[in-house]
C-alpha positions in Angstrom: 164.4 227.3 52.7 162.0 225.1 51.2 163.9 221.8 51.3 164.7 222.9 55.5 160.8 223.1 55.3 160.6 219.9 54.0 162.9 218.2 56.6 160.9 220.0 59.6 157.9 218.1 58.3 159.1 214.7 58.1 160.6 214.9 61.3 157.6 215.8 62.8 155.9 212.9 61.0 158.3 210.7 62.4 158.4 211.8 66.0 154.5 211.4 65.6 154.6 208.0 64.3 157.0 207.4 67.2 155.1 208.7 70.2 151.5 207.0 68.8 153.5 203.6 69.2 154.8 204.6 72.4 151.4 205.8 73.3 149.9 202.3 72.7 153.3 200.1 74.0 152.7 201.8 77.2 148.9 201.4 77.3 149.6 197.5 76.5 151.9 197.8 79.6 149.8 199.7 81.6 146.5 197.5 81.2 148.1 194.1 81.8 145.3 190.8 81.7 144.3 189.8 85.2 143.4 186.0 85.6 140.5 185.1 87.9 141.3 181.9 89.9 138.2 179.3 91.2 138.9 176.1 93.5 137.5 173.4 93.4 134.7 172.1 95.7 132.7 168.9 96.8 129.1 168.1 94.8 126.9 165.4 93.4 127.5 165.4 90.1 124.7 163.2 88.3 124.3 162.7 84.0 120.6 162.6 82.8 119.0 162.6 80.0 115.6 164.2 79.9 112.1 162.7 78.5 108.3 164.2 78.2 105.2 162.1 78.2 102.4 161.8 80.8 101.3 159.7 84.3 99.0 157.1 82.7 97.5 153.7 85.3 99.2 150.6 84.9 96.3 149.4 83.7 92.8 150.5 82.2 90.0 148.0 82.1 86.8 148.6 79.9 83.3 147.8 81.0 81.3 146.6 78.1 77.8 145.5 78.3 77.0 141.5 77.6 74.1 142.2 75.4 72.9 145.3 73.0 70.3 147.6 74.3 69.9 151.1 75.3 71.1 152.5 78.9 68.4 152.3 81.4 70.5 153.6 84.6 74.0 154.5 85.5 75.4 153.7 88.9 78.5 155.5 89.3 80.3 158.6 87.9 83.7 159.6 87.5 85.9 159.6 90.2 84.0 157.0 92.3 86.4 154.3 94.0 84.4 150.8 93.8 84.9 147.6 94.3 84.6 144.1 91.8 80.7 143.0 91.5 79.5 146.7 92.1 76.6 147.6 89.9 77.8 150.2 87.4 74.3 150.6 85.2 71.6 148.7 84.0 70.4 148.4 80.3 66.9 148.2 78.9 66.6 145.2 76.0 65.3 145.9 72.7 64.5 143.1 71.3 66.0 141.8 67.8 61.8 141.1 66.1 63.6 138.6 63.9 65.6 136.7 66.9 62.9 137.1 68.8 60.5 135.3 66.4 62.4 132.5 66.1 62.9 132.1 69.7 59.1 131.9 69.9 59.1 129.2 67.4 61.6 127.8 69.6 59.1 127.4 72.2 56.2 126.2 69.7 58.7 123.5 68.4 59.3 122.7 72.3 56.1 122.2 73.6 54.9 120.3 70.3 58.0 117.5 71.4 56.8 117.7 75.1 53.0 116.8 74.1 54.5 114.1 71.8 56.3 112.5 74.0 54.1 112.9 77.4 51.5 110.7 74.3 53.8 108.3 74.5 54.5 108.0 77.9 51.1 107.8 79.0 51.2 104.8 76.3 53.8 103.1 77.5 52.8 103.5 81.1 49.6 101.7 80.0 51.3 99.3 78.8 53.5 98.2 81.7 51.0 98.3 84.1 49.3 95.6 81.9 52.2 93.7 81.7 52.9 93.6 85.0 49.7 92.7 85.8 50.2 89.5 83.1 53.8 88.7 85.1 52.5 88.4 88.6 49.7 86.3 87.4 52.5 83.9 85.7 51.1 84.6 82.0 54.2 86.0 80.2 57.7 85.7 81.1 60.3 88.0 82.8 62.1 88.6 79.2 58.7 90.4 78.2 57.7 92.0 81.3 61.9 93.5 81.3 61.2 95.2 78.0 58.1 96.6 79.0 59.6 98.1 82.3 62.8 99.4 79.3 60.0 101.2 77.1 58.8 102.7 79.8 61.8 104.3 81.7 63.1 105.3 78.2 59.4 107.2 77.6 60.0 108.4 80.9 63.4 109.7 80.1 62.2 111.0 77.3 59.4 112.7 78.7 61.8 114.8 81.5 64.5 115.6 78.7 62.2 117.7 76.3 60.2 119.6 79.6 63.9 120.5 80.4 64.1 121.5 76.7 60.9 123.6 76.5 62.0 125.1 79.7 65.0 125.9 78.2 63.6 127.5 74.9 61.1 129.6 77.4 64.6 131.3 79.4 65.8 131.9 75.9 62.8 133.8 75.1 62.8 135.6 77.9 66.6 136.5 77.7 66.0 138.0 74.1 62.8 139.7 74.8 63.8 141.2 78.2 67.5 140.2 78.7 67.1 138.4 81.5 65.1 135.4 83.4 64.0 133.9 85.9 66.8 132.3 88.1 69.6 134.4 86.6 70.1 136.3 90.0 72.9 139.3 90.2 74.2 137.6 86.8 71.4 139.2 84.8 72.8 140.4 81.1 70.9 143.8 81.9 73.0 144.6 84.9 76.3 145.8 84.2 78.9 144.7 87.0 82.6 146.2 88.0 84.9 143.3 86.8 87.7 144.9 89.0 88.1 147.0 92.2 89.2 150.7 91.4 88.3 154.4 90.7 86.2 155.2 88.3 88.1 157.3 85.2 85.3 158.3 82.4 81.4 157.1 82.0 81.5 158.0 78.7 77.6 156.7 78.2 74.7 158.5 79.5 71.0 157.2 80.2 69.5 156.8 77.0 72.7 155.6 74.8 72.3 153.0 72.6 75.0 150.1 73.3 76.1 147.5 71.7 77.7 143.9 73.2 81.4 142.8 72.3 81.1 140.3 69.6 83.2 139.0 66.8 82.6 141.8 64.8 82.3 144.6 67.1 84.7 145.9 70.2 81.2 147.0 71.9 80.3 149.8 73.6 82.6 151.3 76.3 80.4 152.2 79.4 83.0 152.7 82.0 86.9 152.9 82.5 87.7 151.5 85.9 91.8 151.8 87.2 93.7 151.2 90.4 95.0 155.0 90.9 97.6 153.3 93.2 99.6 151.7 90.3 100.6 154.7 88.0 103.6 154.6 85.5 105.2 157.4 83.3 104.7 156.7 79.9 106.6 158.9 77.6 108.8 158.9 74.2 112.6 159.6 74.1 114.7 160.4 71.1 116.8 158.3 69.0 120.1 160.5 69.9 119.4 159.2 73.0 117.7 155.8 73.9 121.6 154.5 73.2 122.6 155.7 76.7 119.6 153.9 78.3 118.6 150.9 79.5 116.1 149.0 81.9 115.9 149.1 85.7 117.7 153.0 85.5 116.0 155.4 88.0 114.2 157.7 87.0 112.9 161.0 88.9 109.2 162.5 87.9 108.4 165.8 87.9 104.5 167.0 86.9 103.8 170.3 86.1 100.4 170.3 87.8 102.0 169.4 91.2 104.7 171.6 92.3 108.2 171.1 94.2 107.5 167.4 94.3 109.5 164.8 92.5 108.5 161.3 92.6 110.6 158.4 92.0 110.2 155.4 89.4 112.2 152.6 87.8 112.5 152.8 83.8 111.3 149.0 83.1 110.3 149.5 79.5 112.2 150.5 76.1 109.8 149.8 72.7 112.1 147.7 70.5 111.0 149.7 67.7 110.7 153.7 67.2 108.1 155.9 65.8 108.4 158.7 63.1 107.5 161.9 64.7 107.7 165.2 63.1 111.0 163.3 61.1 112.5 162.9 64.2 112.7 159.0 65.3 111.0 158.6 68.9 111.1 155.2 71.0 108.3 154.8 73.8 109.6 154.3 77.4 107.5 153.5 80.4 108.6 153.1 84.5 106.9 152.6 87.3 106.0 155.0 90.0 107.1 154.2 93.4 104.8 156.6 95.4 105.7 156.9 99.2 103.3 159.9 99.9 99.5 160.0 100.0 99.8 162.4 96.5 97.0 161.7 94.4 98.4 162.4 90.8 95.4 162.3 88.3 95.7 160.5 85.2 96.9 161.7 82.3 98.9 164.8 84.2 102.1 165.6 81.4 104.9 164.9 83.5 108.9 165.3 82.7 111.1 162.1 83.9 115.1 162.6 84.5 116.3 158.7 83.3 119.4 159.2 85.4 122.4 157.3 83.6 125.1 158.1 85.8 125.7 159.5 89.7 128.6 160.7 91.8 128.0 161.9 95.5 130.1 164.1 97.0 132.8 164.4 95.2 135.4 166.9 94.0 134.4 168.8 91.2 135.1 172.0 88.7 133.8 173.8 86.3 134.1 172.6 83.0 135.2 175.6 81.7 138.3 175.6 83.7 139.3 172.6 82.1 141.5 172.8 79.4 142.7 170.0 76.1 146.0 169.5 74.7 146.3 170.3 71.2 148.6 167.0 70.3 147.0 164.2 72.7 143.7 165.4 74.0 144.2 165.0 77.6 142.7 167.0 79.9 144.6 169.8 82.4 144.1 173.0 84.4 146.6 175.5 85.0 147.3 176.1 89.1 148.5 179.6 90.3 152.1 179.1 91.7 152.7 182.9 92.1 150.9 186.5 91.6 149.6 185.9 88.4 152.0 182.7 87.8 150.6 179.5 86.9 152.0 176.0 85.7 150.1 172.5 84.0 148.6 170.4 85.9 147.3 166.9 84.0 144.0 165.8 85.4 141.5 162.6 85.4 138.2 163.3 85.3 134.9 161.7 85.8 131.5 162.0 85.4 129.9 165.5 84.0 126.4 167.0 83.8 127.3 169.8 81.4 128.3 172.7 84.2 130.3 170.5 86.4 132.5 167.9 86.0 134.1 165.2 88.4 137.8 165.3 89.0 139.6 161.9 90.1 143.4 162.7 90.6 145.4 165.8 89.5 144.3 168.6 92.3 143.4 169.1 95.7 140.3 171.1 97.0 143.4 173.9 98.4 144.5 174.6 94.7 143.5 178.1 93.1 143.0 176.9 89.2 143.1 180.1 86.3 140.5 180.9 85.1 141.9 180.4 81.3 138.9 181.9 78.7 137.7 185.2 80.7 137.0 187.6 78.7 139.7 190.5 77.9 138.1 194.2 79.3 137.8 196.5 76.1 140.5 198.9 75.9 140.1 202.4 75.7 141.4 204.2 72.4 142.3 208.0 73.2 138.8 207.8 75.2 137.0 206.5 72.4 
């Protein structure tokens, strides 16, 4: 009885074992995988590369004042458009006591040489007169009379020459004392002038400021930044992993933050030649022009984002890469095209150009052909409702 007990057991093991694999066999059967197809269809595929930076001016000119002083009056503020020869500010001379002393002795010096030679002028004009007196009464001859009329101019000369001298030492004078003088005009030291036509950025003086003059020694004091908001360029930094798949005269489109859905075009026309460490990362500077169509006023210094577009296909026939497929052995690229319900064969393809989601496909399908959708996921299956 025991060993019939026995035998009942195992064979209900067995017919267990049996019917859990024939439980899952026809589950397996049951719950086939479906393939998803996608076709193809016709975009503009175009490769970019993406860098950050800003929207700086072409160019930036600083105003600096011709002599050192303190800031008497300003002009303009930010933001005002003017044009070259507009009077920006003025400034208010403080005179340098030891310059200024020895421009005054200057002048002592000058006028002691003007009295010393009017002395002997007035000598020498006594002395042709007599001459000439002697020479049209026949007493001396032309030989002596000529070097008397010689002394004479030369006094003259002389004479002329160190009024223009003491005249000269006086303006000095005047220009260190007050920096400026008579005759000067619009070209006065103290009046600070717009060397180009533009807007107005920054007047980062105010009335009262101490400034100093651009010297050897000494950029000066900045009293205005003046820009033509017409010319503006993107001026930003790419990375190393990428400045390889660059070069000059790509387009480029500009996107900045502060102005919405507009995208502004520009031609990359710089590439340093050197990077710069950054955060360990290896950063070369990149700048393009903007080619502004639109009456958009884009401030400067705005951050801006600009797409350096390296390669473009319009309307073409694309998929998506992830229907693409790689063969194990040589690499080449294929698809797989539905011949049937759930039936599919190989086909090799060429492709093109790819921005990541999409990629361009030269020969190997047609827009008509349904393509298998290879990687989908498989649906969980369902364990005894588990």
């Amino acid at each position: 009885m025991k060993r019939t007990g026995t035998i009942i057991v195992l064979l209900l093991i067995v017919i267990s074992c049996v019917a859990g694999i024939y439980y899952i066999y026809s589950k397996d059967k049951k719950d086939p995988v479906v393939y998803e197809v996608e076709q193809a269809s016709t975009q503009t595929i175009i490769k970019k590369t993406v860098a950050t930076g800003s929207i700086v001016p072409k160019e930036e000119v600083l105003i600096k004042p011709n002599i050192s002083g303190i800031i008497d009056e300003i002009f303009v503020e930010a933001g005002d458009v003017i044009k070259q020869g507009d009077l920006i500010a003025k400034v208010k001379v403080v005179p340098n006591i030891n310059t200024l002393t020895s421009a005054n002795n200057s002048i002592n010096s000058a006028k002691t040489q003007v009295e010393t030679a009017r002395l002997a002028f007035e000598s020498q004009k006594n002395i042709y007169n007599r001459q000439k007196e002697l020479f049209e009464k026949g007493v001396i001859s032309a030989n002596e009379f000529d070097q008397a009329q010689l002394s004479f101019d030369q006094s003259k000369q002389r004479y002329n020459q160190e009024k223009v001298n003491l005249s000269g030492a006086v303006q000095t004078y005047d220009i260190v004392k007050t920096g400026t003088t008579r005759g000067l005009g619009a070209v006065a030291n103290t009046e600070i002038r717009a060397t180009v036509s533009g807007m107005v950025l920054d007047v980062p003086v105010k009335t009262g400021n101490q400034v100093i003059e651009a010297n050897n020694f000494n950029d000066g004091t900045t009293i205005a930044t003046l820009a033509d908001v017409d010319k503006m360029i993107f001026e930003g930094k790419v990375d190393e992993s990428e400045v390889g798949k660059i070069s000059e005269n790509l387009p480029l489109e500009i996107t900045v933050g502060a102005i919405e859905n507009k995208k502004f075009d520009a031609v990359l026309d710089y590439i340093a030649p050197k990077g710069i460490s950054e955060n360990g990362a290896i950063q070369f500077e990149i700048k393009g022009t903007l080619s502004k169509t639109d009456t958009t006023f884009i401030r400067a210094g705005l951050s801006a984002n600009a797409s350096i577009i390296l390669a473009r296909a319009d309307s073409v026939l694309t998929i998506k890469e992830a229907l693409v497929q790689y063969d194990k052995k040589t690499q080449l690229p294929y698809v797989e095209i539905e011949t049937g319900e759930q039936e599919f064969e190989r086909k090799d393809i060429e492709l093109g150009i790819s921005d990541g989601i999409n990629v361009e496909v030269k020969t190997g399908i047609t827009m008509e052909d349904k393509l298998k959708v290879w990687n989908q996921l498989k649906p969980a299956q369902d364990w005894g409702g588990r």
